[in-house]
C-alpha positions, -999 to +999 in steps of 0.1 A: -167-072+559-179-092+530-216-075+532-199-041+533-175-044+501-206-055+480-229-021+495-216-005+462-219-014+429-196+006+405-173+003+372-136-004+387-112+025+380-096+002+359-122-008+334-135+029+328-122+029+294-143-003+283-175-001+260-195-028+286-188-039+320-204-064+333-210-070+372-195-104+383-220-114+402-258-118+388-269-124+430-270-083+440-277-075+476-310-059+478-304-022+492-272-023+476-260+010+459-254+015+428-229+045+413-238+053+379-215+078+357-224+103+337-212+089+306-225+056+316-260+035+318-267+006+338-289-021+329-306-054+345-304-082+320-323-118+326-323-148+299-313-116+270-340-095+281-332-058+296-360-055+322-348-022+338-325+007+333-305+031+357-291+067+344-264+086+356-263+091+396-265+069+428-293+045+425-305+022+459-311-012+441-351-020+456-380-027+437-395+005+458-373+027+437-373+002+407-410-012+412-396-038+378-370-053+397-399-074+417-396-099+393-362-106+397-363-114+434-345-144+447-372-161+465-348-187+479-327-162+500-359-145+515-362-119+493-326-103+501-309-110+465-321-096+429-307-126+402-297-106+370-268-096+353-257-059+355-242-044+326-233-009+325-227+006+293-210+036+282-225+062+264-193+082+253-177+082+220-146+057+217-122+077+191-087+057+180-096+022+173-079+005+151-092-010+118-073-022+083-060-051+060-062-062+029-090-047+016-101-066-019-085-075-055-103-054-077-097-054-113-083-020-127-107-001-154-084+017-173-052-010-174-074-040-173-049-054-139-063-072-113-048-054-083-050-056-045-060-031-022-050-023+017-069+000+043-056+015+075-068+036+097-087+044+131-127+048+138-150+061+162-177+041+179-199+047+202-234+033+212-269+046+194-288+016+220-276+002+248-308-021+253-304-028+215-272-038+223-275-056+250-303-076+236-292-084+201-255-098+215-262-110+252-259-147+245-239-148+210-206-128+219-184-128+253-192-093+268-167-097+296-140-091+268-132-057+260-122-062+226-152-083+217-172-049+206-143-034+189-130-056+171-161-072+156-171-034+150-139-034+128-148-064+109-181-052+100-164-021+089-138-040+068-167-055+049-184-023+047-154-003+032-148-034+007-185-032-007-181+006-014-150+008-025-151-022-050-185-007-063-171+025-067-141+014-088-162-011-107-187+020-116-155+043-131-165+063-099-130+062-083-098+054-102-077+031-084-043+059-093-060+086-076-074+070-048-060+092-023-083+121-039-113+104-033-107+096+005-137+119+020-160+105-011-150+067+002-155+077+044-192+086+036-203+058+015-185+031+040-198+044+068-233+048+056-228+011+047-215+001+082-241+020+104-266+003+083-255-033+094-252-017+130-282+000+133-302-035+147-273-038+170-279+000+188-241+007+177-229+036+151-197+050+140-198+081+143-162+083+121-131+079+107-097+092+121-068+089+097-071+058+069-054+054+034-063+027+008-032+017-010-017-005-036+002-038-030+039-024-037+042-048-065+005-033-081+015+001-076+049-004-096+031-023-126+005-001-128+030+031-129+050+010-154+017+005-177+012+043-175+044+053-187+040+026-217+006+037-226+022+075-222+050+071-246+030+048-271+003+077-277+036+100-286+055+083-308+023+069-325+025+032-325+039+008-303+063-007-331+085+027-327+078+026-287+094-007-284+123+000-305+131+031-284+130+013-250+153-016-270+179+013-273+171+028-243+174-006-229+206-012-248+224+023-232+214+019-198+230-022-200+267-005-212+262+021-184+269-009-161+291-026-180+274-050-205+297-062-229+300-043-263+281-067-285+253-064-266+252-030-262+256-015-293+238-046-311+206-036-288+213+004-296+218-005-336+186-025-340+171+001-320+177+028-344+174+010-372+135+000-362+130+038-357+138+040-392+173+061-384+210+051-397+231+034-369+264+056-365+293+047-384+314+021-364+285+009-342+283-025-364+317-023-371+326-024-333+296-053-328+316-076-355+351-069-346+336-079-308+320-109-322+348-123-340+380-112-322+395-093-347+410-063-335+394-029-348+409-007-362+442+011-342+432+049-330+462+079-323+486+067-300+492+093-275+534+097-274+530+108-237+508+079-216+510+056-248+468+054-249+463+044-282+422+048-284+421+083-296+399+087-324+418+093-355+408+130-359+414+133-325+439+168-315+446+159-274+445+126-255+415+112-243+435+098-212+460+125-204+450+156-224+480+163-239+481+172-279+486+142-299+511+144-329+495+131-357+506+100-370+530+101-402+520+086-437+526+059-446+545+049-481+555+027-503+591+017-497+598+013-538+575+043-556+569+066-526+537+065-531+516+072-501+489+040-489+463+039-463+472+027-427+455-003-433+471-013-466+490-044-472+501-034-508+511-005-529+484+008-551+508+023-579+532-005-581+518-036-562+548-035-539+542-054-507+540-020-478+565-034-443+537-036-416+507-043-438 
């Protein structure tokens, strides 16, 4: 039963989908039979050497039929047994594989920032050589492994992409902002790099499926933030006047969640002030009544809800909306003199006003 099972050599249904299968055995039955695919080759290997080859179809494994296999008889069994290994390599193209990482820190031409880039994407492979192949990594990498191919494939990709793209952005070729634009530009110059590191290895990429080269999130927010600076600075003309309009800008976004006064309008004063424009009335006012804890300056009082921050020219209630009565004068109590609301003395007669 045993003699019968090893009549035919074949790839396993199972493995169909690797790049190279290797028999298990390097003792093959002589007359054994041997199915080759259509997308597949078979070849006989000894000490990293390809002595013979098999194309598609069914092959009977005798030196009659393979007059090179002579020299791999097995003298010790009679002359029944080949000794060699048996790979059989596929021919198709392998679409899908993964590739990516961290691509390189490259410095930015136009900001000056050292940034870091990332790749991901997928690749095609597929083999230019199989005896190249065979003979350049028979002996250096596990060939049993399905990922061995791929994955160092990948890597030599990886490096490939990083030579390009770091060259390219070094040379002003390719601006690290508009990366994305330059996507088809960056496929053809890594992939000429890669095939030319696999070319003595009989394996090409054919290409790239879908890959993007972005930013570390942290680059891609500084960078967008040194854009807008360098923006705004080339319209208001210096920097001095830039920096005095984010200090107020600054200064209104802080009391939009509830900074405390002082800071606030301090910020939004000095702000205006820099760009060379009067604060409003009140603004400093407000800052040193906030600073020192004197109370500013009583508003309308409202005789419906009692608000009293209405603004002294104010006709309706900031609070409720209904009219607000304006307040009566105040006089002097001996001449009848009218005085200011804040007054603490008559200014006719020097009479001291009730309330001042």
């Amino acid at each position: 039963m045993a003699w019968f099972e090893r009549e035919f050599i074949a790839v396993p249904e199972d493995r169909k989908n690797q790049l190279i299968y290797k028999w298990p055995d390097v003792n093959i039955r002589r007359y054994s039979r041997a199915m080759v695919n259509a997308d597949e080759i078979a070849l006989f290997v000894r000490s990293g050497r390809v002595l013979a080859a098999m194309g598609p179809g069914r092959h009977r494994i005798d030196a009659q039929e393979l007059p090179v296999l002579g020299a791999l008889v097995d003298s010790v069994t009679g002359g029944n047994y080949y000794r060699a290994e048996l790979y059989f390599v596929s021919t198709r193209e392998f679409a899908g594989l993964k590739f990516g990482g961290r691509l390189a820190d490259v410095v930015d031409p136009v900001t000056e920032q050292v940034v870091t880039l990332r790749v991901f994407g997928e690749y095609a492979l597929t083999v230019r050589d199989p005896a190249e192949l065979l003979a350049s990594l028979t002996g250096t990498a596990d060939l049993t492994d399905p990922d061995t191919v791929r994955n160092w494939a990948a890597d030599l990709l990886m490096k490939s992409m990083k030579v390009a793209v770091t060259k390219g952005i070094s040379e002003g070729e390719w601006p690290i902002m508009g990366l994305s634009a330059q996507l088809e530009s960056i496929e053809a110059a890594a992939l000429r790099q890669a095939n030319i590191a696999l070319y003595q290895y009989g394996l090409r990429i054919a290409r790239l499926g879908n890959f993007d080269i972005t930013l570390a999130p942290e680059d891609a927010e500084r960078l967008k933030r040194l854009a807008k600076d360098v923006t705004y600075i080339r319209l208001t003309g210096d920097f001095q006047r830039y920096a005095a309009g984010e200090l107020a800008l600054g200064a209104g976004e802080g009391l939009s969640k509830g900074a405390g006064l002082e800071t606030g309008f301090l910020g939004a004063a000095m702000g205006l002030q820099a760009l060379g424009q009067s604060a409003p009335a009140g603004m400093l006012g407000a800052v040193t009544s906030e600073r020192t804890g004197t109370p500013a300056a009583p508003g309308r009082a409202c005789a419906g809800c009692g608000h009293t921050g209405n603004p002294a020219d104010a006709r309706f209630c900031a609070q409720c909306g209904d009219r607000v009565a304006a307040p009566a004068p105040r006089r002097c109590t001996d001449c009848g003199t009218e005085v200011v609301a804040t007054a603490r003395f008559c200014g006719a007669c020097g009479t001291r006003v009730p309330g001042g």
